[in-house]
N, CA, C and O atoms as a GROMACS GRO file, in nm:
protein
  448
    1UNK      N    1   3.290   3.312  -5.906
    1UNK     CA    2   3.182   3.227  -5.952
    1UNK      C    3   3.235   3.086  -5.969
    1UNK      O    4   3.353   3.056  -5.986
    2UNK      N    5   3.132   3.005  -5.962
    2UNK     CA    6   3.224   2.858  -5.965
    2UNK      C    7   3.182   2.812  -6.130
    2UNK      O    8   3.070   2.826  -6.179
    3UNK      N    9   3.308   2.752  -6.199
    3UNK     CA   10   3.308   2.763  -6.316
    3UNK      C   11   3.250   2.644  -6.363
    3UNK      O   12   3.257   2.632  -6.486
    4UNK      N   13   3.197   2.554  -6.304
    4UNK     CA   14   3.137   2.426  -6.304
    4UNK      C   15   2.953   2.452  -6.335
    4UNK      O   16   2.891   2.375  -6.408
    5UNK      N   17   2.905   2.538  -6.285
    5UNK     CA   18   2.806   2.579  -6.303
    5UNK      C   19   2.765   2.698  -6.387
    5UNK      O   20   2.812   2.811  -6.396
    6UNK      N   21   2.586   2.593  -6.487
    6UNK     CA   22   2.586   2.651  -6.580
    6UNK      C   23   2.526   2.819  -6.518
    6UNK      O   24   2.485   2.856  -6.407
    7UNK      N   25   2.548   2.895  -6.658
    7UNK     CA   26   2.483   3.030  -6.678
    7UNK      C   27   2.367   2.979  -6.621
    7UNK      O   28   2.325   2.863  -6.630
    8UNK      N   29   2.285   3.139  -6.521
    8UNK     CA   30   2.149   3.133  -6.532
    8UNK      C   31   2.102   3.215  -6.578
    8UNK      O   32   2.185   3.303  -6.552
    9UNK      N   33   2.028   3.262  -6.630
    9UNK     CA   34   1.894   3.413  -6.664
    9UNK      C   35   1.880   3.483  -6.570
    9UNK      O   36   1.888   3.605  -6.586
   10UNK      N   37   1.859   3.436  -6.458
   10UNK     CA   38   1.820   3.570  -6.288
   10UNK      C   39   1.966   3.626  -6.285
   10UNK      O   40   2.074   3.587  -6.330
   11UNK      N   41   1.930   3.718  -6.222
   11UNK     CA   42   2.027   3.844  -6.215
   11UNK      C   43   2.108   3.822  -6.066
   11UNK      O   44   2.159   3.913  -6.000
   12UNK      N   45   2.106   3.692  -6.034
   12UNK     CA   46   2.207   3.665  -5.921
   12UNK      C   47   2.355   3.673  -5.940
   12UNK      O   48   2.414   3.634  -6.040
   13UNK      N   49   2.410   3.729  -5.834
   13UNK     CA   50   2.555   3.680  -5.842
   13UNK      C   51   2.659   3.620  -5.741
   13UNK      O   52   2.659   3.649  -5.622
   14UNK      N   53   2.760   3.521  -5.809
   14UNK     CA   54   2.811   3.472  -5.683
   14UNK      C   55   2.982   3.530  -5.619
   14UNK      O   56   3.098   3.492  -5.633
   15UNK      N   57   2.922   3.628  -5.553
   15UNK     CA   58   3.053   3.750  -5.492
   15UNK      C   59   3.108   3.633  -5.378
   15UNK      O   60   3.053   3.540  -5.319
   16UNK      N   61   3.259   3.694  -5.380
   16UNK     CA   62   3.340   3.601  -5.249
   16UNK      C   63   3.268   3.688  -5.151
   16UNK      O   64   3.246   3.799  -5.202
   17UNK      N   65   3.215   3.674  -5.003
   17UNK     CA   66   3.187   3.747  -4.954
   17UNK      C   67   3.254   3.895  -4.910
   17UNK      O   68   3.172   3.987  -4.899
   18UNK      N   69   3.398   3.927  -4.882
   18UNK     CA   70   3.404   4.050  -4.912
   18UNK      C   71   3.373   4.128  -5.026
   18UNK      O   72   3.350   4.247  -5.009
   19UNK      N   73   3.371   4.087  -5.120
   19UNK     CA   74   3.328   4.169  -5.220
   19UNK      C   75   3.191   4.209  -5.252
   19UNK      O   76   3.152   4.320  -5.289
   20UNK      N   77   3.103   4.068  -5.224
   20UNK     CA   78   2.977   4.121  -5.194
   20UNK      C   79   2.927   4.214  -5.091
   20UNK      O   80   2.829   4.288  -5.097
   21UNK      N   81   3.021   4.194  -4.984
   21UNK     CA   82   2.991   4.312  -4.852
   21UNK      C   83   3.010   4.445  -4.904
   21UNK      O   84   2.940   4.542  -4.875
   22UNK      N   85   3.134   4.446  -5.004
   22UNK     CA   86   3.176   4.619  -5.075
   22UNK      C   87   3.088   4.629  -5.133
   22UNK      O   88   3.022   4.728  -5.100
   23UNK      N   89   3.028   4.542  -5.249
   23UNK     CA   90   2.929   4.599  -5.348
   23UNK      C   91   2.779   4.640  -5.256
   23UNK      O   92   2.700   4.721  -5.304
   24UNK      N   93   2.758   4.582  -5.139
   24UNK     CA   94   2.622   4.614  -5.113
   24UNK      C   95   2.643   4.729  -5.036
   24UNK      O   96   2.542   4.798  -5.022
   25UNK      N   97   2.789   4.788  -4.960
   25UNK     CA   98   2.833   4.893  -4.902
   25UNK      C   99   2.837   5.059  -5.003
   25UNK      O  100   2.802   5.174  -4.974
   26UNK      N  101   2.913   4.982  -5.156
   26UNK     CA  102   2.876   5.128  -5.243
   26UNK      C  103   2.756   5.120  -5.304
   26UNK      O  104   2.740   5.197  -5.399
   27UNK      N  105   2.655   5.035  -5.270
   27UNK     CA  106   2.541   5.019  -5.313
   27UNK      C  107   2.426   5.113  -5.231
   27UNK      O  108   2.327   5.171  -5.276
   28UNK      N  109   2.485   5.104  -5.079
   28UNK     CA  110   2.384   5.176  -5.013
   28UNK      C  111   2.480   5.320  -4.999
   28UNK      O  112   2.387   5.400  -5.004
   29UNK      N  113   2.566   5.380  -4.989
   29UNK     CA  114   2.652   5.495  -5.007
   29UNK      C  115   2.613   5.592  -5.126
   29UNK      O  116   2.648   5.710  -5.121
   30UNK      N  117   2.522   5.531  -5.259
   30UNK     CA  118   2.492   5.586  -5.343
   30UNK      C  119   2.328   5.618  -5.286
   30UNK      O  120   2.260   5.720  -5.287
   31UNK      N  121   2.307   5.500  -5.246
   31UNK     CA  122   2.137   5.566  -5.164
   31UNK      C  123   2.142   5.649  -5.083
   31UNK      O  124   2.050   5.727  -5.058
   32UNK      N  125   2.255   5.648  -5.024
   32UNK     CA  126   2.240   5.769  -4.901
   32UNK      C  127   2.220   5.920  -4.930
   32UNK      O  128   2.150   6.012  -4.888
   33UNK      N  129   2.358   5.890  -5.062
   33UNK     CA  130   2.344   6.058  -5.114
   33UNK      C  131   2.276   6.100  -5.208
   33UNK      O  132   2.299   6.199  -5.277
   34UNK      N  133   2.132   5.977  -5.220
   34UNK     CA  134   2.049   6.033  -5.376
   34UNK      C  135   1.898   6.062  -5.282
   34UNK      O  136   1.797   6.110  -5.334
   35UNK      N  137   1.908   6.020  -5.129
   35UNK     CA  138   1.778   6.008  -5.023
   35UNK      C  139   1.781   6.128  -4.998
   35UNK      O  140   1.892   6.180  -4.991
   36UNK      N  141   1.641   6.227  -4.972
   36UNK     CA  142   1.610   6.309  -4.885
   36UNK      C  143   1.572   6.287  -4.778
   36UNK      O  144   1.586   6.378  -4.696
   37UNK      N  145   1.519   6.178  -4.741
   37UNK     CA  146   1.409   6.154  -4.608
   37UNK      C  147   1.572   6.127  -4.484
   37UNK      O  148   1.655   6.042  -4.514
   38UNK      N  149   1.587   6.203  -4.372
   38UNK     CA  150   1.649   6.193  -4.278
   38UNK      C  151   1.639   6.040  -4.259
   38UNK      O  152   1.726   5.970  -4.309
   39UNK      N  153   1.526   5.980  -4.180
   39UNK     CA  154   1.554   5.844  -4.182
   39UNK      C  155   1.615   5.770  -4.212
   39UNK      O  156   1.678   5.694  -4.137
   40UNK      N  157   1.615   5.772  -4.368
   40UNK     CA  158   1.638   5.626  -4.430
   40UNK      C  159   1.827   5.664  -4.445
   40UNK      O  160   1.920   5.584  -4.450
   41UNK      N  161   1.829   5.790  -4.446
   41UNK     CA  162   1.994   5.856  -4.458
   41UNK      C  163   2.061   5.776  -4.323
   41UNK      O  164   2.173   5.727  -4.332
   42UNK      N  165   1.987   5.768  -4.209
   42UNK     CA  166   1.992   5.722  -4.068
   42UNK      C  167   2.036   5.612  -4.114
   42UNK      O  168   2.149   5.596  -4.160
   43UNK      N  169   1.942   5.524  -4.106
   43UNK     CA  170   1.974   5.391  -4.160
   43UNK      C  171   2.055   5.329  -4.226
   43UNK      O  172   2.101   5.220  -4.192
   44UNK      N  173   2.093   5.409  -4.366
   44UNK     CA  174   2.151   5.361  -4.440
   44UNK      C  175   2.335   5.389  -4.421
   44UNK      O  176   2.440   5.337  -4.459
   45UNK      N  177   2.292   5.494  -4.345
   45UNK     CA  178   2.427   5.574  -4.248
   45UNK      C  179   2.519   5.452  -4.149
   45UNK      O  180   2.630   5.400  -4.165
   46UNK      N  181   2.436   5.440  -4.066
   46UNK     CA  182   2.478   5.264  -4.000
   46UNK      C  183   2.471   5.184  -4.024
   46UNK      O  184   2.530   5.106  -3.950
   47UNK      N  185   2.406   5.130  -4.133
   47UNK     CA  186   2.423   4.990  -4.218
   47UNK      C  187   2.628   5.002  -4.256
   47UNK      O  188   2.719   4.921  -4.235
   48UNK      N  189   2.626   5.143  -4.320
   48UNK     CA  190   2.732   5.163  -4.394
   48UNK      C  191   2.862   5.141  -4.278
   48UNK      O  192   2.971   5.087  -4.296
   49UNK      N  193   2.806   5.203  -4.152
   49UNK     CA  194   2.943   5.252  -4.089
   49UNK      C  195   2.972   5.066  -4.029
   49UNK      O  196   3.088   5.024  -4.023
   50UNK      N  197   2.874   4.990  -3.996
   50UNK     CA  198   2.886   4.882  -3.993
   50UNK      C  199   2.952   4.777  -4.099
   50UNK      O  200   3.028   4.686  -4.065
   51UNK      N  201   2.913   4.803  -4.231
   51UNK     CA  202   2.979   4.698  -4.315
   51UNK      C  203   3.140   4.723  -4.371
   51UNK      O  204   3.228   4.643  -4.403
   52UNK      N  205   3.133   4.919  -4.366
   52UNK     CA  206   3.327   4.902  -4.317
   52UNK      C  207   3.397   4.854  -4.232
   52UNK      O  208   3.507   4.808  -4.261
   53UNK      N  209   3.334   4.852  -4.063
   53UNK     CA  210   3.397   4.826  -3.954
   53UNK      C  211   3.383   4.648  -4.047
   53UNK      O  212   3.485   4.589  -4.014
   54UNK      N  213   3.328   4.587  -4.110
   54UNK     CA  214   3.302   4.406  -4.093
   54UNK      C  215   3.426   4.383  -4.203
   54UNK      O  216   3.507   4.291  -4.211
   55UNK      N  217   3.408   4.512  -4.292
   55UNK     CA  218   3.542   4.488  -4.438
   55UNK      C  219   3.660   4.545  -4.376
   55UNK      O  220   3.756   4.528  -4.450
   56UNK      N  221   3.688   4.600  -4.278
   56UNK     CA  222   3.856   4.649  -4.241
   56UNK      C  223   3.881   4.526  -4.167
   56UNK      O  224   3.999   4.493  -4.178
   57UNK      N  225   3.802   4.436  -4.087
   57UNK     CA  226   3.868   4.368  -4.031
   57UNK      C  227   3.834   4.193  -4.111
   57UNK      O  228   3.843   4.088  -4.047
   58UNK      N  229   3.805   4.199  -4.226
   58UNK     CA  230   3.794   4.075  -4.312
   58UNK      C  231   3.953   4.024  -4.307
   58UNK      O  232   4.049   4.101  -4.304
   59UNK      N  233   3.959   3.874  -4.308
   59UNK     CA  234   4.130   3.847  -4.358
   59UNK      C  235   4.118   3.825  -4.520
   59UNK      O  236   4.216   3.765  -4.565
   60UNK      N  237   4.005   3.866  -4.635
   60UNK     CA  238   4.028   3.802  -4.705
   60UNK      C  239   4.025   4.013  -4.796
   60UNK      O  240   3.984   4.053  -4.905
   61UNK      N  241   4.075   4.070  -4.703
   61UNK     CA  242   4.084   4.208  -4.719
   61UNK      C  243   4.291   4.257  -4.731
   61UNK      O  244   4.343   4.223  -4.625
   62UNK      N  245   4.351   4.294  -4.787
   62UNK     CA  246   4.481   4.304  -4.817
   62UNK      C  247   4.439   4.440  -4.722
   62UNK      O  248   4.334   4.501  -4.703
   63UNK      N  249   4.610   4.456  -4.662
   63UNK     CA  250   4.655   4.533  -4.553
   63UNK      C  251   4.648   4.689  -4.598
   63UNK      O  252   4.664   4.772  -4.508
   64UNK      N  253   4.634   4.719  -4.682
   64UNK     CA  254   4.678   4.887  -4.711
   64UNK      C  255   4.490   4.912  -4.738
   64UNK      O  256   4.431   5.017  -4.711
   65UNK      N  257   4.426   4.790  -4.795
   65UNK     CA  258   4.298   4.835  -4.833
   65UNK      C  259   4.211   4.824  -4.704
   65UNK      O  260   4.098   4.872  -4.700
   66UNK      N  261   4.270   4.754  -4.592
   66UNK     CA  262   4.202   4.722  -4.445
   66UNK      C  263   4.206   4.871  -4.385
   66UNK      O  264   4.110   4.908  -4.317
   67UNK      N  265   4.315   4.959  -4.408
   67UNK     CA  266   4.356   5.081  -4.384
   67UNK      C  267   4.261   5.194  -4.420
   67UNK      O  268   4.212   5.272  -4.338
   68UNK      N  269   4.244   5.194  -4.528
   68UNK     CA  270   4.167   5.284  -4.605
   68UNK      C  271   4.010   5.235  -4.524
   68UNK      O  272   3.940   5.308  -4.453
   69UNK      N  273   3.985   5.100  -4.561
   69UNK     CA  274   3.854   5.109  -4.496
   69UNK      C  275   3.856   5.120  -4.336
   69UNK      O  276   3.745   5.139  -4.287
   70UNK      N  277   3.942   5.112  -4.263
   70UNK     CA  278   3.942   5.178  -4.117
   70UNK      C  279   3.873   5.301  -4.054
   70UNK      O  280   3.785   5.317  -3.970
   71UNK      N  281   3.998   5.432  -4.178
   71UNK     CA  282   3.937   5.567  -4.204
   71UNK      C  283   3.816   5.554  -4.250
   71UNK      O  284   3.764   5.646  -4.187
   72UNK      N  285   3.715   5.501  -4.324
   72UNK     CA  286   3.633   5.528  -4.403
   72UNK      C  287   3.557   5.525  -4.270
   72UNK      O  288   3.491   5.620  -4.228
   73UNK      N  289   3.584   5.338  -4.170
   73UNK     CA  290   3.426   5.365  -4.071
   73UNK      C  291   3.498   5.417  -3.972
   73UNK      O  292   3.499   5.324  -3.891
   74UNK      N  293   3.558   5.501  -3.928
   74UNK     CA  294   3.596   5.635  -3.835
   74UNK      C  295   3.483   5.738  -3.920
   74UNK      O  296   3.365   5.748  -3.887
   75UNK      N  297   3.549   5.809  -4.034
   75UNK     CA  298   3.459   5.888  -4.104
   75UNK      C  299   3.300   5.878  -4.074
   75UNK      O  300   3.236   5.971  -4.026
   76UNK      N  301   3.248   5.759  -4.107
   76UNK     CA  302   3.105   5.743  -4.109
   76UNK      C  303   3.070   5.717  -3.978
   76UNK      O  304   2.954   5.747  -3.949
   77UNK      N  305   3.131   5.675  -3.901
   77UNK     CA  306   3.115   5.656  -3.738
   77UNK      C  307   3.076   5.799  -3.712
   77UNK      O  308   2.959   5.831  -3.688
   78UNK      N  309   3.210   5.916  -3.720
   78UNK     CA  310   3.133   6.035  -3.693
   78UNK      C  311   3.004   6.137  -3.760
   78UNK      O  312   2.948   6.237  -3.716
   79UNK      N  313   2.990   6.054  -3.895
   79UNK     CA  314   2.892   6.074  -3.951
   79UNK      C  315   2.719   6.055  -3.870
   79UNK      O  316   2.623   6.132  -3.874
   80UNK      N  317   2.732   5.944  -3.814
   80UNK     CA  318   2.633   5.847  -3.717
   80UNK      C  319   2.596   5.961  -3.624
   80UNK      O  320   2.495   6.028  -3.600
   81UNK      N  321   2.747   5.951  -3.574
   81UNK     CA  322   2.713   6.053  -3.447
   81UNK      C  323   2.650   6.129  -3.432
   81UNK      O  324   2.558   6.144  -3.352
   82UNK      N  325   2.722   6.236  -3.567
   82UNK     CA  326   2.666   6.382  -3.516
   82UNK      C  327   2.600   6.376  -3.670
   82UNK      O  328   2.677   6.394  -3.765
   83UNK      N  329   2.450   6.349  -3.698
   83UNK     CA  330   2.398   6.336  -3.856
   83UNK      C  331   2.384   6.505  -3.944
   83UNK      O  332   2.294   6.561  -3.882
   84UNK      N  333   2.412   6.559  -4.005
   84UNK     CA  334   2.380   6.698  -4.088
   84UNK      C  335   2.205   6.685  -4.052
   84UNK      O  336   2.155   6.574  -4.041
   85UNK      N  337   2.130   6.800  -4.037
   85UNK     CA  338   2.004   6.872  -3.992
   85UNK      C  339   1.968   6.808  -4.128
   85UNK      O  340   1.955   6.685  -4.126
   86UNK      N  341   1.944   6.891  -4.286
   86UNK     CA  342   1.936   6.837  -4.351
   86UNK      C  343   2.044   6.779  -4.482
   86UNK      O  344   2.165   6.786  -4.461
   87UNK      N  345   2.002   6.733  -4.595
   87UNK     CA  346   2.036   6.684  -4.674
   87UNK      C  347   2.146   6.764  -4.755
   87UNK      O  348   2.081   6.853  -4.810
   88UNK      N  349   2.262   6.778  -4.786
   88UNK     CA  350   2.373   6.834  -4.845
   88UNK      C  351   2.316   6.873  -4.945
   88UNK      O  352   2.397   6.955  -4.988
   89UNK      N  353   2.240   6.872  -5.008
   89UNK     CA  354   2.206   6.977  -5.163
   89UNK      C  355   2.127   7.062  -5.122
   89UNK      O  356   2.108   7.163  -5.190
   90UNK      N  357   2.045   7.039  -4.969
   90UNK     CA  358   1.975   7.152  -4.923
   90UNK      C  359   2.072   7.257  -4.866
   90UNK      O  360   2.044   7.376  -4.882
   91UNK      N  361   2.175   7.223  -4.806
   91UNK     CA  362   2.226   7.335  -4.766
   91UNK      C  363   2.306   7.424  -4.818
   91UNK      O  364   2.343   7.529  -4.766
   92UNK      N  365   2.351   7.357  -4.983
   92UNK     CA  366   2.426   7.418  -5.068
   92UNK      C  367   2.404   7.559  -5.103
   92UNK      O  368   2.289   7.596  -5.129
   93UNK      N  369   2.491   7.631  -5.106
   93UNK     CA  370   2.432   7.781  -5.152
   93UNK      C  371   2.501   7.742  -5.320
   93UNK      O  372   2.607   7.702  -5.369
   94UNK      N  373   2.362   7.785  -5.366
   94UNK     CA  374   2.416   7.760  -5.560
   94UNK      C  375   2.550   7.872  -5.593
   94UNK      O  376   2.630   7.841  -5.682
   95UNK      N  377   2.568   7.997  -5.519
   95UNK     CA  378   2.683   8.036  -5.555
   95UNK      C  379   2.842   7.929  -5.543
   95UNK      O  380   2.938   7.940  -5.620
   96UNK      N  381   2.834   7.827  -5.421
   96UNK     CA  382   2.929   7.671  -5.405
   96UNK      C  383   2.912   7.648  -5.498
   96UNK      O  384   3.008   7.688  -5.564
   97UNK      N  385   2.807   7.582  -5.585
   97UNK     CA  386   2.842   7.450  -5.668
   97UNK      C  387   2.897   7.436  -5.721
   97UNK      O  388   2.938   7.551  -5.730
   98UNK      N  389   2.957   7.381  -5.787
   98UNK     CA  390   3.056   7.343  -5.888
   98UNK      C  391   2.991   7.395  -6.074
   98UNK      O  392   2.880   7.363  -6.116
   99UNK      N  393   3.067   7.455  -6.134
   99UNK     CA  394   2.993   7.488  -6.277
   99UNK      C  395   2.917   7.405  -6.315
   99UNK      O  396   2.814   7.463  -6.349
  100UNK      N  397   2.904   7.231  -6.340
  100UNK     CA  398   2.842   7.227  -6.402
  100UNK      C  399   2.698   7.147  -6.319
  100UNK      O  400   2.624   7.057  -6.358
  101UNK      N  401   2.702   7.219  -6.204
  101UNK     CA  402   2.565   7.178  -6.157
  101UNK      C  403   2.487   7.296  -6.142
  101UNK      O  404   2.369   7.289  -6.107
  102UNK      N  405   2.543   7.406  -6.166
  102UNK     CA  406   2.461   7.534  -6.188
  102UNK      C  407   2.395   7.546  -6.311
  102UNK      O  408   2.439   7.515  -6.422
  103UNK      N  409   2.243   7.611  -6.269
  103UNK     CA  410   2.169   7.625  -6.355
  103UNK      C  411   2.188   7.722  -6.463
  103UNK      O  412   2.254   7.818  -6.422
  104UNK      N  413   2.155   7.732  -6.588
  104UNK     CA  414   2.209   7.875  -6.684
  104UNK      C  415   2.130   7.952  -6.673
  104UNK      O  416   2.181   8.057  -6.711
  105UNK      N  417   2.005   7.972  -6.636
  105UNK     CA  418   1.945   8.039  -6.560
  105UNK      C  419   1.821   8.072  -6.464
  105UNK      O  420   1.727   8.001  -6.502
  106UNK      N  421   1.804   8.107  -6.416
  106UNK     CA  422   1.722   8.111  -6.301
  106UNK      C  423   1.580   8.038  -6.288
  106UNK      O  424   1.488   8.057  -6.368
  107UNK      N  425   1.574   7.942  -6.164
  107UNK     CA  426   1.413   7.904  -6.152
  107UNK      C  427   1.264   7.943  -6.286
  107UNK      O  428   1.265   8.052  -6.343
  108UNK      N  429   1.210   7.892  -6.301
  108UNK     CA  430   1.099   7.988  -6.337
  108UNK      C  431   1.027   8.045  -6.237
  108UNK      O  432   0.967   8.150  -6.262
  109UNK      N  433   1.020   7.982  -6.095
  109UNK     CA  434   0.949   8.108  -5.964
  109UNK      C  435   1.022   8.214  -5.976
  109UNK      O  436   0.959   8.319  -5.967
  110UNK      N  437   1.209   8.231  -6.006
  110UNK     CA  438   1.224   8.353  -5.996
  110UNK      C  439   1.215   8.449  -6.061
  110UNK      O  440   1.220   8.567  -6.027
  111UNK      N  441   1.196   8.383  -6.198
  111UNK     CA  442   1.195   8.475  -6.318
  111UNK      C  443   1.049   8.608  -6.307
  111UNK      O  444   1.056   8.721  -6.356
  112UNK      N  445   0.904   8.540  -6.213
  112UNK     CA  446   0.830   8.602  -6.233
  112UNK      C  447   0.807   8.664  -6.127
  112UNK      O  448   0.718   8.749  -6.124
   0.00000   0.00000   0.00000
């Protein structure tokens, strides 16, 4: 932020641009995995695999973290490619989940 200028009230902020590229990158990474609609997963899928490929090769990106984000848009590259049918909580079998996303007990459809 430039320290010359006063506070404002709006909810702007002034990011160096890599950092604003990360924040709007784990910004849409959290939409991806809270979306059901295939589409917008689409979308938000290549926005993503795009703004790693733009942050691994930033110079204002340090060398080990250029690395990490390399793997990341490889990862999401093949993500693009080949997209999951549906949405990862649909295909979960509740016996997977992890304890504390299991329910204590059953639906009310199944109960009756």
């Amino acid at each position: 932020m430039n320290p010359a200028a006063p506070p404002s009230d709006d909810e702007t902020y002034d990011l160096p641009c890599a950092e604003a590229l990360l924040a709007g990158s784990l910004a849409l990474m959290t939409g991806h995995a809270q979306t059901d609609c295939v589409r917008q997963r689409g979308l938000m899928a290549r926005k993503i695999r795009s703004n790693l490929f733009f942050l691994s090769q930033h110079p204002g990106v340090n060398a080990p973290l250029r690395t990490v984000l390399q793997r990341m848009h490889e990862h999401w590259d093949r993500l693009v490619q080949n997209p999951p049918s549906e949405p990862v909580a649909a295909r979960n079998d509740p016996g997977e989940l992890l304890p504390e996303t299991r329910l204590w007990h059953p639906p009310a459809q199944q109960l009756q």
